[in-house]
Each structure stands twice: as C-alpha cells, then as structure tokens.
N, C-alpha and C positions, 0 to 999 in steps of 0.2 A: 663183251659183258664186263662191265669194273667190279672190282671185288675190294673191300673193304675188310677192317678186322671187326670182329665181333666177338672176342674171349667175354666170355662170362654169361653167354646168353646162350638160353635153349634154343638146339636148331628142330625147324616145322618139322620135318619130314622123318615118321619113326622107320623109315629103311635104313634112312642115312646112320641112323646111330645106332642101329640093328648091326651095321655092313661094315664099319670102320675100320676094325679091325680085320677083314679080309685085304681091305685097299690094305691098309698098314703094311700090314706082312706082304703082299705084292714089292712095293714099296722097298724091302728091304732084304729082298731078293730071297726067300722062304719061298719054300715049294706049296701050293696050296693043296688041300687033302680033299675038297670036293674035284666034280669032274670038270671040266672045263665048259662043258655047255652049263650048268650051273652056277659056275664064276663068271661066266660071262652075262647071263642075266642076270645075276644080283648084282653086278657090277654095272650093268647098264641102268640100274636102280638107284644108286648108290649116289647121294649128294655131301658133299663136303662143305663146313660149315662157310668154309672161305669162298662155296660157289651160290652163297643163296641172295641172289640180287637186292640191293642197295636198297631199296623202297621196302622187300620183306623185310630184310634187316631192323627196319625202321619199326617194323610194324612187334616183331619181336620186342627193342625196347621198351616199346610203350606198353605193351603186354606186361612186362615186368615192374616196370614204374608203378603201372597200376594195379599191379598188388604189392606192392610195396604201400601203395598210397591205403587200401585197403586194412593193409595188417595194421598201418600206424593210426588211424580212423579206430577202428578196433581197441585198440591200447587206448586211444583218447577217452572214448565213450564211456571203457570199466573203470578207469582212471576219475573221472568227474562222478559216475553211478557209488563209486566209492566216497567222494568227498560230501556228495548228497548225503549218502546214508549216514555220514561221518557227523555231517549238522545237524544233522538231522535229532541224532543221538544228543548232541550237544544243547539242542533246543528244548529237548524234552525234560534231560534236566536240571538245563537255567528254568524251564518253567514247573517241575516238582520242587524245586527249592523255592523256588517264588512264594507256589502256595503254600508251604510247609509255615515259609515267614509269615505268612499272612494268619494262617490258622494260629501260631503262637503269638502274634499280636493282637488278636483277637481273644485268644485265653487272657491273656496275659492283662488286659483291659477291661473282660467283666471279672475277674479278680480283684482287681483295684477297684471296680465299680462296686462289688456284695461288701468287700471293706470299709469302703467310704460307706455304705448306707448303715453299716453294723457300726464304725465309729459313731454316727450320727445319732444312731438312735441308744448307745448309752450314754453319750453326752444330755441327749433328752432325759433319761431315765435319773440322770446324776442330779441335772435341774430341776425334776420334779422332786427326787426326793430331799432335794436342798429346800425346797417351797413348802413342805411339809410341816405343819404345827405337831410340836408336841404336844402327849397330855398332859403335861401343867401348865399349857399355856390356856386352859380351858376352863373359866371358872367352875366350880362345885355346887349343882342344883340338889333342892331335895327330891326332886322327878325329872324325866326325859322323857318328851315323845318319840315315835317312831321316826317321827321326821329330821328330829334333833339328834338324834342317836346318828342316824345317815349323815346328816350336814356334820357331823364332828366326823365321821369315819373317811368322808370326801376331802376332809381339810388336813387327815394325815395319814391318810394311803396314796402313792405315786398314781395319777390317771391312767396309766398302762395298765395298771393291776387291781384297779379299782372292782371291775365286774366280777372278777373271778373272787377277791374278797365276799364281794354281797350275795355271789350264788353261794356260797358256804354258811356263811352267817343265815343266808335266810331259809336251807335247809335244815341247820341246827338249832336255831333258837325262832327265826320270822323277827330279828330283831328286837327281843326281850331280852334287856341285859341281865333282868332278874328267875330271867328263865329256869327252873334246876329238871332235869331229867329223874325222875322218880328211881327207876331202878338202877340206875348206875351212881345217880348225884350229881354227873356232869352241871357245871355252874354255867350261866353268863353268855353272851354274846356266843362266843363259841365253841363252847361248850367243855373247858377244860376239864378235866379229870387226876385228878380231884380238881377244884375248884380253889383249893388254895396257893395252887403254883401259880397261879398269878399275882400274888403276893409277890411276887419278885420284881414288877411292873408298877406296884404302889400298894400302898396298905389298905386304902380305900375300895379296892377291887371288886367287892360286893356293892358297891353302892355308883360305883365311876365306870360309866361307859368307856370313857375317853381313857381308861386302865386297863380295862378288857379290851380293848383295840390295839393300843399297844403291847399287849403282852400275845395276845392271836397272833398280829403281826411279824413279834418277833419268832416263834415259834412256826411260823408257815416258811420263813427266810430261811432259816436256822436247820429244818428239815427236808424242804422240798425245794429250796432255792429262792422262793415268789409264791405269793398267792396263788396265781397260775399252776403251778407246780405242784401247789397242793389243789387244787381244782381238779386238774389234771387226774391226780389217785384217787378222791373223792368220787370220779365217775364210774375209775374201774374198781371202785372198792368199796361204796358207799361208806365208806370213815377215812377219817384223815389222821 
C-alpha cells in the first residue's frame, strides 16, 4: 500500500483520532492503563493518517478545497449584496436631489413668471394713466348729460379702474353732478361731504363734472389705494 503525506487534512475515520494517542504512547514505550484485550481491539481499529490510501487522501483534499471554495463564494455574495445596497443608497439620493432641483426650478420659474405678469400690468396701469386727460383739458358747458358726464369720466380714469369708479358714482349720485343729499349736503358726483372740499380740485366744483372727477379720483387713490379699493369698503360698508 503507498503512503503519501497528508499534514493539514482531516483523517476519514473518527477511531483513528479517537486511538492516536494510545498508538503514541505505545510508541514511546509507556505502559498502557487499559487491559490488553482492549488495546488490542482499539488498536486493531486504529488508522493512521500516513495509512489512509492515496485515492482517499484525494478525496479528503477536494473535501477541503471545496469548502474553501464554499466559505470564499459566501464572502463574494455579502460582499457584492453590500455594494448593491450601497448604490443602491447612492441612487436614491442622486435621485432625491434631482427632484428637489427640479421642484426649486420649478418655484423658482413661476416666481419670475407672477413677476413678469405683476411688472406688466403696472406698466399697463402707468400707460393708462399717462393717457388720461385732465379736467382742464375739458371745455366748460352750461349742462352735462348723463352720457357726457361718463364720456369725460372714461377719458380720465385708468380703464383697470374705471368700473369700480362707476359702481360708486352711480350708487351715490346715478351720475348727477348736481346731485346734493338732503340730509347730510353731501355734493356732486360723489358725493363729497361737505361738498366744498372739492374746491381743492377747481373753483368751479359745483358746476364742473370734470372737477368732481377729479377730485373723487383723487380722494379714492389717496384713501383706499384705487377706485377698486374704495369699491372694495363700499360693499362692506355701504360708504366710502
């Protein structure tokens, strides 16, 4: 039978490495403490690693390689399950930043967007009331229709703020510039109190729509912002 070395490899047989040390101590001239018909059947038992033929030998090897190959397989698998979870992580917040950019470019756009349309439309507001005739640009009748009284009021209030003008005026007077209010005296278009502050507006006041327009006007701006503005309290407060 050849015998081969094999250090480092587990031998088959659990007798053998149960018994070793009885051979041993034989071996080395120790008196052994079992009986002898005992020693001699475990010793007829008994395989030494240097007696387990050539082809087991082999087969021990590959036993071992292959968990070897096992443990290192093992280590691969948590090793890449790690690097997955790892992009994985990575991925998620390249794409939370993504959309984060994206949400603030998106704010950040209809911001610029309510801006531009808020510059736009006081630029409209500037030009309309750059377009606006004054009242002395309006010659001096000795009467005004309803309709003329409106055609001068159109020609120097801004169009933005025109309506809200007319629903005030035609709550207080119905467009009588000579309108007066019995129990307070309220004057005019609409309807100052007293009636002579609008003297401030022209001397003519009592007789000039286009005075009382102007001086409403300025008195609606002055208080409430815009015509609007005073429209606006006039609904929650029937007076302005």
């Amino acid at each position: 039978m050849s015998r081969i070395s094999v250090r480092g490899f587990a031998v088959a047989s659990a007798t053998a490495v149960t018994t070793v040390g009885a051979v041993v101590g034989v071996a080395s001239g120790n008196v052994a403490q079992a009986s002898d018909d005992n020693f001699e059947a475990t010793a007829a038992d008994t395989t030494l690693l240097a007696d387990i033929p050539a082809g087991e030998q082999a087969q021990v090897q590959v036993s071992s390689l292959s968990e070897q190959a096992d443990v290192q397989a093992a280590a691969a698998d948590a090793t890449a399950k790690k690097t997955a979870e790892e992009n994985a992580r990575l991925r998620a917040a390249k794409d939370a930043e993504a959309k984060k950019e994206a949400a603030d470019k998106a704010a950040a756009e209809a911001k610029a967007e309510e801006e531009r349309k808020e510059r736009e439309k006081e630029e409209a507001e500037r030009a309309s009331r750059s377009a606006v005739r004054d009242a002395s640009s309006f010659s001096a009748q000795g009467s005004y229709s309803v309709a003329e009284v409106k055609a001068m009021a159109r020609q120097m209030i801004p169009a933005s703020q025109f309506q809200c003008f007319s629903n005030i005026v035609n709550h207080e007077s119905t467009w009588n510039y000579r309108a007066v209010n019995p129990s307070s005296g309220a004057y005019g278009l609409v309807q100052a109190l007293p009636g002579s502050k609008m003297s401030s507006a022209g001397a003519d006041w009592q007789t000039n729509p286009a005075t009382q327009i102007k001086w409403g006007l300025s008195y609606m701006d002055s208080r409430y912002g815009s015509p609007c503005g005073a429209w606006s309290f006039w609904q929650a407060n029937r007076w302005y």
